[in-house]
VOLUMBA-119726 format. One record per residue: x, y, z of N, C-alpha, C in turn; residue in three letters. Coordinates in pm, whole numbers, padded with zeros to 5 digits, always signed. Layout:
XYZXYZXYZALA
...
! end
This chain:
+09188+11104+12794+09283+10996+12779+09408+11032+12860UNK
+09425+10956+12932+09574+10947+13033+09691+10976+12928UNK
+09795+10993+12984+09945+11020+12892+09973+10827+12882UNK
+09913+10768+12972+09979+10633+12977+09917+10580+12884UNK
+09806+10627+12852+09726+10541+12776+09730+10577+12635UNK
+09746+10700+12583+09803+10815+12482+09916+10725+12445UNK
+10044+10684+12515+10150+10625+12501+10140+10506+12477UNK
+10011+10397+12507+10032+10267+12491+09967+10274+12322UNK
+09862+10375+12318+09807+10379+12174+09947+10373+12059UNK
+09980+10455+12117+10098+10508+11993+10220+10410+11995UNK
+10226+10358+12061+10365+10222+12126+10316+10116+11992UNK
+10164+10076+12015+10097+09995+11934+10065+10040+11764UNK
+10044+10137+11755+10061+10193+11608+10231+10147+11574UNK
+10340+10252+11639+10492+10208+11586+10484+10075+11610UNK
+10426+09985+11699+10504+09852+11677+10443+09781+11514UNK
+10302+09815+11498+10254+09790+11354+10318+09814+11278UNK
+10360+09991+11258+10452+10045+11195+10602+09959+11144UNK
+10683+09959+11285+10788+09892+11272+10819+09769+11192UNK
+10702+09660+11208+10682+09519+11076+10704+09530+10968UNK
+10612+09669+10911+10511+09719+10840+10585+09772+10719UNK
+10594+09775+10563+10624+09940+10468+10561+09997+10475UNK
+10644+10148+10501+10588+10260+10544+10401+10272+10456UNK
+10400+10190+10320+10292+10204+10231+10177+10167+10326UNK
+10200+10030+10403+10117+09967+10465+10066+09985+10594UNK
+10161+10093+10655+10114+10087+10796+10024+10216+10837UNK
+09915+10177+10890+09802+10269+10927+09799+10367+10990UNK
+09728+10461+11000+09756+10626+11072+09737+10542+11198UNK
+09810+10648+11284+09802+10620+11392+09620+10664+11458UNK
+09585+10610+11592+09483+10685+11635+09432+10822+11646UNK
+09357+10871+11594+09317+11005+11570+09344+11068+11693UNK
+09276+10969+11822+09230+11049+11978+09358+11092+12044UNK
+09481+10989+11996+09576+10975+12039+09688+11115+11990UNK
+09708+11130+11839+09770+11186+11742+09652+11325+11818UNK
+09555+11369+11881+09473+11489+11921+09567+11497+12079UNK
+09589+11374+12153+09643+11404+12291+09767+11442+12238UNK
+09829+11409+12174+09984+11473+12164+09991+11604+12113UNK
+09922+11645+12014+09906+11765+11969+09863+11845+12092UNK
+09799+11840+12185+09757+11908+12295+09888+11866+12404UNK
+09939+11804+12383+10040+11768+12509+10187+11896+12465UNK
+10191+11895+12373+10303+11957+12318+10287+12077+12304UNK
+10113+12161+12307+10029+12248+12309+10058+12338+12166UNK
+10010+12288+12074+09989+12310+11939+09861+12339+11963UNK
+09770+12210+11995+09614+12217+11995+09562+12241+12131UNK
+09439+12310+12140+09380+12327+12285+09320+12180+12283UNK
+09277+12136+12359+09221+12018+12420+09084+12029+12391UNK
+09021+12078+12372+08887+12123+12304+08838+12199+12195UNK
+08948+12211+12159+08988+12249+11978+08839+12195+11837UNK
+08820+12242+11792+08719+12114+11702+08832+12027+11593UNK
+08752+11889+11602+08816+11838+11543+08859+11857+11402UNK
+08837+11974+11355+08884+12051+11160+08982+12087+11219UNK
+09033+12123+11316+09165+12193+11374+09259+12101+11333UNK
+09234+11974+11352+09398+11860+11388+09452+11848+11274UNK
+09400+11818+11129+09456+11825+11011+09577+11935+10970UNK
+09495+12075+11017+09568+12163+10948+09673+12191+11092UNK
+09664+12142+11205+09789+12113+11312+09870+12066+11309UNK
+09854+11923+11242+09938+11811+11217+10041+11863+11062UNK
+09958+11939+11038+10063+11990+10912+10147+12101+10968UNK
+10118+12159+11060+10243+12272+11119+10305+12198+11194UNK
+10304+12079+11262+10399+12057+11301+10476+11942+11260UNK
+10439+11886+11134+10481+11806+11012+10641+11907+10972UNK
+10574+12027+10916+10679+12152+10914+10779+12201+10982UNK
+10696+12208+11096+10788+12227+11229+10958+12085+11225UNK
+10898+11963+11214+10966+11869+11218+11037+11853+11102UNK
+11018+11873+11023+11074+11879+10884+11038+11735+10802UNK
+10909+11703+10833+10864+11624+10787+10765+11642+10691UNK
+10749+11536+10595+10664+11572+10445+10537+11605+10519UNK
+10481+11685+10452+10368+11797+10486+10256+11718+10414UNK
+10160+11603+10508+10088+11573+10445+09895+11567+10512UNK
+09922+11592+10676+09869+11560+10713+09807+11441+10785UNK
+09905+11358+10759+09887+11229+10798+09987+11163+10932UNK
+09924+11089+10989+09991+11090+11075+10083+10945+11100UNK
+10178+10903+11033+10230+10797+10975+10305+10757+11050UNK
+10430+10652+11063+10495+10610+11113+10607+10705+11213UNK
+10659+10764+11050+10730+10923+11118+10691+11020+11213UNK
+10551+11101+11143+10511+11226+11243+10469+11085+11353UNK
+10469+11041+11384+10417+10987+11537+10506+10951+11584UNK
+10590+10886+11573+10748+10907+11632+10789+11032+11675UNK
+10788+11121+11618+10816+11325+11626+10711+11337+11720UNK
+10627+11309+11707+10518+11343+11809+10539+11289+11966UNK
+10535+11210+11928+10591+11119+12100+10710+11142+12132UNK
+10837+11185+12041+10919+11240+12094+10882+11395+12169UNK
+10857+11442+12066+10810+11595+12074+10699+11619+12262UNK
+10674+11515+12258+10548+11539+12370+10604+11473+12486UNK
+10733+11373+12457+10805+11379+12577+10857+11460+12682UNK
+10960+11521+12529+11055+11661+12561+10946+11775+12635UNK
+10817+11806+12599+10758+11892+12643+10714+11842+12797UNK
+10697+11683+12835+10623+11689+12977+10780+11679+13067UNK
+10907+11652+13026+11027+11649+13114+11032+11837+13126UNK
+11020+11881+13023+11013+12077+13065+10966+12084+13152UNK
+10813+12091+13166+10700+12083+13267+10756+12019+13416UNK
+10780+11919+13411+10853+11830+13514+10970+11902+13575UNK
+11010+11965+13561+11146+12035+13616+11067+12208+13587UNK
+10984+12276+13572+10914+12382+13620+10992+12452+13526UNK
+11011+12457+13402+11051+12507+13288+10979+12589+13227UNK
+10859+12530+13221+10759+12572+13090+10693+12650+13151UNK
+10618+12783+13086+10567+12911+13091+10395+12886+13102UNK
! end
């Protein structure tokens, strides 16, 4: 999955989100909520998928967000922030 396409997934979850109470609005895409976790490099890109649960909770933590595993309105916001900040590093020859 492209970053563009990673980004239109998740654009479309928050805009659900955004309508939405937080009760009602649906996890975001799994494939998507797996590209960011790998973009931000938490997860390898070929990780098995039992990995992303207990990922999404370290960096639930990391964010200081409720530790649930889920990938809700919030952690996907943090996430797409989070995976921004990491490809502008990259982009300017920052990152290790």
């Amino acid at each position: 999955m492209t970053v563009r396409r990673t980004l239109q997934a998740v654009g479309a979850a928050l805009a659900g989100a955004v309508s939405a109470p937080d009760a009602a609005a649906p996890p975001a895409d799994p494939r998507a909520v797996r590209a960011l976790l790998a973009d931000i490099g938490l997860l390898h890109p070929r990780a098995p998928e039992s990995d992303v649960p207990l990922t999404l909770c370290r960096f639930q933590a990391r964010a200081g967000l409720t530790i649930d595993g889920v990938a809700g309105p919030r952690t996907v916001q943090a996430l797409t922030r989070a995976a921004r900040e990491a490809r502008h590093i990259r982009s300017l020859g920052l990152a290790a």
